[in-house]
Every structure is written in C-alpha cells, then in structure tokens.
C-alpha positions as CSV (number, residue, x, y, z in Angstrom):
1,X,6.3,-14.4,0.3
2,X,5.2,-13.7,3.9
3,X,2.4,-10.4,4.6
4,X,2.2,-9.7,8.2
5,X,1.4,-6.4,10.0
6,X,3.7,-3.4,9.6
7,X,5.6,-2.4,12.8
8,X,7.3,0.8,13.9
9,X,10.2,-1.0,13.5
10,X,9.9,-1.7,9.2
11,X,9.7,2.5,8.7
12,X,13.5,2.6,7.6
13,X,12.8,-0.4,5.0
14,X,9.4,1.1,4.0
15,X,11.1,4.4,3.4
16,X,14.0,2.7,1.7
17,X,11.5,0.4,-0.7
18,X,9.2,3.6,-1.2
19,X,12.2,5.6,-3.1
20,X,12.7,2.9,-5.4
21,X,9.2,3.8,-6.5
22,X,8.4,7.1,-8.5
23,X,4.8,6.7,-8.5
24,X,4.2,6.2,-5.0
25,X,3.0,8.7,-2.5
26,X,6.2,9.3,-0.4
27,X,5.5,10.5,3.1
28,X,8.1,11.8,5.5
29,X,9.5,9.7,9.0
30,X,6.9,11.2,10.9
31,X,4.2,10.5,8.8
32,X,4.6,7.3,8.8
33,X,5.1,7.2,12.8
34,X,1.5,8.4,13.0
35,X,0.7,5.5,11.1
36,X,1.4,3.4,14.1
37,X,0.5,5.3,16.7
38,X,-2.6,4.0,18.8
39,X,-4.4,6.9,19.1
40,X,-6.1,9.0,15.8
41,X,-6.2,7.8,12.6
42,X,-7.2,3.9,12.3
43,X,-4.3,2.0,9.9
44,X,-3.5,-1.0,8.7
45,X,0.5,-1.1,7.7
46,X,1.1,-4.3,5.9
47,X,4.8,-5.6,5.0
48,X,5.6,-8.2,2.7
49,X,9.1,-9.9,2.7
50,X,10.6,-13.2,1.9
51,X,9.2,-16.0,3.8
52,X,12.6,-18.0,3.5
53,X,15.0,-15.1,4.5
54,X,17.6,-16.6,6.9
55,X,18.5,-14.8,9.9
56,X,21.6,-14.0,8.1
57,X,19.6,-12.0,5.7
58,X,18.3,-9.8,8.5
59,X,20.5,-6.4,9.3
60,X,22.3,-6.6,12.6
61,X,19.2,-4.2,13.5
62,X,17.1,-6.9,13.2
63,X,15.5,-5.4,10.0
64,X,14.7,-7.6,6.7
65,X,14.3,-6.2,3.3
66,X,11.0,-5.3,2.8
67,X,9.3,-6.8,-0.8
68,X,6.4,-4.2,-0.6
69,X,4.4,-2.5,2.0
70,X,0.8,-1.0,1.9
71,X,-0.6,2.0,4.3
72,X,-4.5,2.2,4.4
73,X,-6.9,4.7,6.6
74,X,-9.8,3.4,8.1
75,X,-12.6,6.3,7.6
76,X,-15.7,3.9,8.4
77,X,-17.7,2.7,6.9
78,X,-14.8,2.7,3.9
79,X,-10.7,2.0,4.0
80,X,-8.9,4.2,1.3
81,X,-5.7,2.4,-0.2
82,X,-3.1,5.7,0.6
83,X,0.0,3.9,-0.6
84,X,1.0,0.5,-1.8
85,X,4.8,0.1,-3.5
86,X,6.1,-3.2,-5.0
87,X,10.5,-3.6,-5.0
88,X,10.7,-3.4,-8.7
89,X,12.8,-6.8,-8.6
90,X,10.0,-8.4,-7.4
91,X,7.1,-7.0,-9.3
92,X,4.7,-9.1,-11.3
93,X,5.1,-11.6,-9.4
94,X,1.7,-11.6,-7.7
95,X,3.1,-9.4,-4.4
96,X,0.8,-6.1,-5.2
97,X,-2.0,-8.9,-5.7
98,X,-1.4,-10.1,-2.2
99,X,-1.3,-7.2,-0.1
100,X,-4.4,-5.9,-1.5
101,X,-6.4,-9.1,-0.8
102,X,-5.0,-8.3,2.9
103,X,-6.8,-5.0,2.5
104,X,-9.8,-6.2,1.3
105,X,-9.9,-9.1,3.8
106,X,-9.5,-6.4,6.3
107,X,-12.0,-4.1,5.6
108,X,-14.5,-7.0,5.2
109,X,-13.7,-8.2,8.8
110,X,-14.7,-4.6,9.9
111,X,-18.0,-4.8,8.1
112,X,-16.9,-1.9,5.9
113,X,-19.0,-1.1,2.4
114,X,-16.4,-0.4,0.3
115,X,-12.4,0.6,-0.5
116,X,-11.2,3.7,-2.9
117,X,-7.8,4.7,-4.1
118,X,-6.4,7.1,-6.5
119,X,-3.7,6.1,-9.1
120,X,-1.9,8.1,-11.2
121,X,-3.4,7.5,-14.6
122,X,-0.1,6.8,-16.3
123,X,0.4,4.2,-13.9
124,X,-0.9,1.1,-16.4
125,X,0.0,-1.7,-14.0
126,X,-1.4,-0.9,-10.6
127,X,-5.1,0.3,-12.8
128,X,-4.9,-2.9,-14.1
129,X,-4.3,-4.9,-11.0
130,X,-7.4,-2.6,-9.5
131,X,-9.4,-3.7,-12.6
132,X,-8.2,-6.8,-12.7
133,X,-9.3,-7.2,-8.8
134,X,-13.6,-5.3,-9.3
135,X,-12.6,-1.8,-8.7
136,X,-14.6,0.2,-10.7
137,X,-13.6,4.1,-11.8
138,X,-15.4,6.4,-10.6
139,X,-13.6,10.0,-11.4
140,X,-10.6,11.7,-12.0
141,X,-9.0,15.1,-10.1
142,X,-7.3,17.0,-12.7
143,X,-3.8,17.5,-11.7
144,X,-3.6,15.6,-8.6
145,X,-0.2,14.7,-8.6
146,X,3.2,16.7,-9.5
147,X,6.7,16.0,-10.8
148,X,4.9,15.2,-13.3
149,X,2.1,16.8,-13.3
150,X,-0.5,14.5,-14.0
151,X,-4.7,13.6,-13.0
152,X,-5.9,11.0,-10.6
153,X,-8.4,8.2,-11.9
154,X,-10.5,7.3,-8.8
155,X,-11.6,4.2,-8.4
156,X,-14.1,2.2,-5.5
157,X,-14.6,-1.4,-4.9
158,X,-17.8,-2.0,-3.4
159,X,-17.8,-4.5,-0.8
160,X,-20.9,-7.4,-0.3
C-alpha cells in the first residue's frame, strides 16, 4: 500500500471508490475540484493504492484504482477529518489506519492542536478505529445525517 497526495487527476477514482461506500459523505465533481484548487479552503487529499500495481493495471487514462482516499480542511489551529472511504475489498486490512496517521502527521507538521470528525454512530468500525487511534467523543448532533436518518458522535483528538 502506497498513500501519497491526492491530485486533480484521482477525482473520477475517488468518486468511483466513494459510491461503494454508504456511509461516506458523497460530494459532487465540483466539490471535490475545490478541494484542489490553490486558492480558499486549505486541504489535504490523500490516495491510497497498491504499491505493486503494474503499469498494466493503470487505465489508458493513466488512472489506477484507488484503495481509499481521505479529504481534510485545514481551519487552523485544527484539521476536521471531512471524509475518509476504504474499497470494501480491502478493508481491515490496516488502509483506514494509514491514511489517518497521514492526517495526524499532517496537522502535527502544521503545529495544529487538535483534529475532529463526525461519524455516523452506527458506523462501529471507523468509531473504533478513532478510539482505537486517542480520539476522544465529545458530542453528538441529533439527526445529522439522512437516508437513514441517524445522529453524529463527535469526536477530537487533541494533539501534544
């Protein structure tokens, strides 16, 4: 497994991997354009893939198949976690792990103080991998997310 920076270029595959994935936040083409754009928001696109893919294994637009992909916004001194989806074939397999350590290596290399995400609370793996990980819960919005309807369970790692 290989995590490098997101480009421009991975939104089809990102797109692709985040409909395979009813629990994550599913954002429109243009949303995730902004994402890469110099100017506004500051944030870090990570993309994991398969170290060993061959060139083969690349489509003849040069894309690979993405493994997972996270999207985070820089509101210093903090970075919320806005979306992180694992492929389901290639989930608990320490993937989800790994692009949040990028995150948190991130935000400590900007001297940030801490990172928050919201999960849905039915959502028993990714809490545990925040648990798992130091974040802490802090709260819950009541009927934060639809289809289904369901709360939010807040959580913040602090960082030293």
């Amino acid at each position: 497994m290989q995590i490098r920076s997101a480009t421009a270029a991975d939104i089809s595959s990102i797109m692709k991997l985040e409909q395979q994935s009813a629990s994550a936040g599913h954002w429109n083409e243009h949303q995730y354009r902004q994402a890469f754009q110099p100017e506004g928001a500051t944030r870090l696109v990570l993309a994991a893939e398969d170290a060993l893919l061959s060139a083969d294994q690349k489509t003849t637009s040069g894309e690979t198949t993405l493994l997972g992909f996270l999207v985070a916004l820089h509101i210093p001194p903090e970075w919320e976690l806005e979306n992180v989806v694992v492929a389901p074939a290639a989930r608990r397999k320490g993937l989800g792990k790994g692009l949040l350590d990028a995150l948190i290596a991130a935000a400590k290399e900007t001297n940030s103080t801490a990172v928050f995400l919201e999960v849905r609370e039915s959502n028993a793996a990714a809490r545990t991998l925040y648990e798992t990980e130091g974040f802490e819960p802090t709260g819950r919005r009541k009927f934060y997310y639809t289809n289904p309807v369901e709360d939010a369970v807040l959580y913040r790692l602090a960082l030293p």
